[in-house]
Steps between C-alpha positions, in 0.01 A plus 500: 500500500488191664636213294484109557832347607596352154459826355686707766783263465498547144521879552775486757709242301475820256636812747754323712872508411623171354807523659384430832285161352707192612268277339214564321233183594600309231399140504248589753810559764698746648879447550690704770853484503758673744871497500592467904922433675562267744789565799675203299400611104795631271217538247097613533277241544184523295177385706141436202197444682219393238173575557116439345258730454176414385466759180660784413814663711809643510812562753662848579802488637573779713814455656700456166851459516489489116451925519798555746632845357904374487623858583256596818458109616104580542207367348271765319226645681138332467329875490809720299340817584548408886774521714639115526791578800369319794114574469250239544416470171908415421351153632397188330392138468673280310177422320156553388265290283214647341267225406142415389265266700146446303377806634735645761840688436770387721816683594798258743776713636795244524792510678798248510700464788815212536454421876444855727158567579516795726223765440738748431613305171188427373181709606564843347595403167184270491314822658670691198401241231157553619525874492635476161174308364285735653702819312509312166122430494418866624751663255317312226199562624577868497618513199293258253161483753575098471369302874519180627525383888820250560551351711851458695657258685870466656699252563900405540669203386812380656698180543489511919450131641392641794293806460247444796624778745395736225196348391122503656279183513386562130829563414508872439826740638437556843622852433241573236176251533467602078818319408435143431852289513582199243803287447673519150439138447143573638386706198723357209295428223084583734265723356503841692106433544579195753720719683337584825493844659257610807546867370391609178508876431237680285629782304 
């Protein structure tokens, strides 16, 4: 059945695992926050980006050092009835946000990067973030007939003052014309429906 996008959120709030929610929208808002080392750091640094959204929302974070097993240094597998050693879907984005626009459903794959912007680094965990939206909405589609289109877009935010070798004329990677680059200091505190992306994915 095909739902609106306030009521598909609702149901996917419902049959996702909390664990994975970093923040859950609250205050009309998503907070990401990432624990990152410097060359020079003794301790982690913690890096929180805030940003708006314009109704309801929440943040997955998929590359969670929170679930590092202690005794096999890994971090549990996304699909556990999958092999996770080395296989594409062993990839991941740092983020996604799942949010509500009037009528459209929104999905951002995030990534955060220090200063590196090589392709390598960046474009297939985005390309798995992506890949990971599409499974969730066809597993619950398979499984509870619920449909809505998202739509996806990808983008990495890093803290390089001088990114332009990487970058296009509308600042997307080079590498992968999907990827839209922002500065940390860029995004602090802007609604995700100002941020600008030539490539938005339907799913």
């Amino acid at each position: 059945m095909i739902l609106d996008a306030a009521t598909y959120f609702q149901h996917l709030k419902a049959y996702v695992n909390k664990e994975y929610v970093v923040h859950d929208g609250t205050g009309s808002k998503v907070v990401l926050v990432e624990n990152y080392f410097r060359p020079e750091d003794i301790k982690p640094q913690q890096r929180k980006i805030e940003l708006k959204i314009p109704g309801m929302g929440m943040a997955f974070k998929l590359d969670n050092d929170d679930f590092e097993n202690t005794t096999k240094k890994s971090k549990p597998a996304l699909f556990h009835f999958l092999d996770d050693t080395a296989k594409q879907w062993s990839r991941r984005c740092d983020f996604v946000v799942f949010y509500v626009n009037q009528r459209s459903f929104h999905a951002d794959c995030i990534e955060f990067k220090s200063k590196s912007l090589t392709a390598d680094k960046i474009v297939p965990q985005l390309k798995a973030g992506a890949c990971w939206v599409s499974s969730l909405k066809r597993i619950v589609e398979n499984y509870t007939g619920d449909q809505r289109r998202i739509r996806l877009r990808k983008f990495v935010f890093a803290e390089n003052e001088n990114p332009h070798a990487y970058l296009d004329a509308n600042r997307q990677l080079v590498a992968d014309p999907s990827v839209r680059y922002y500065h940390f200091d860029e995004v602090q505190g802007q609604s995700l429906t100002g941020l600008q992306n030539t490539s938005v994915q339907e799913i």
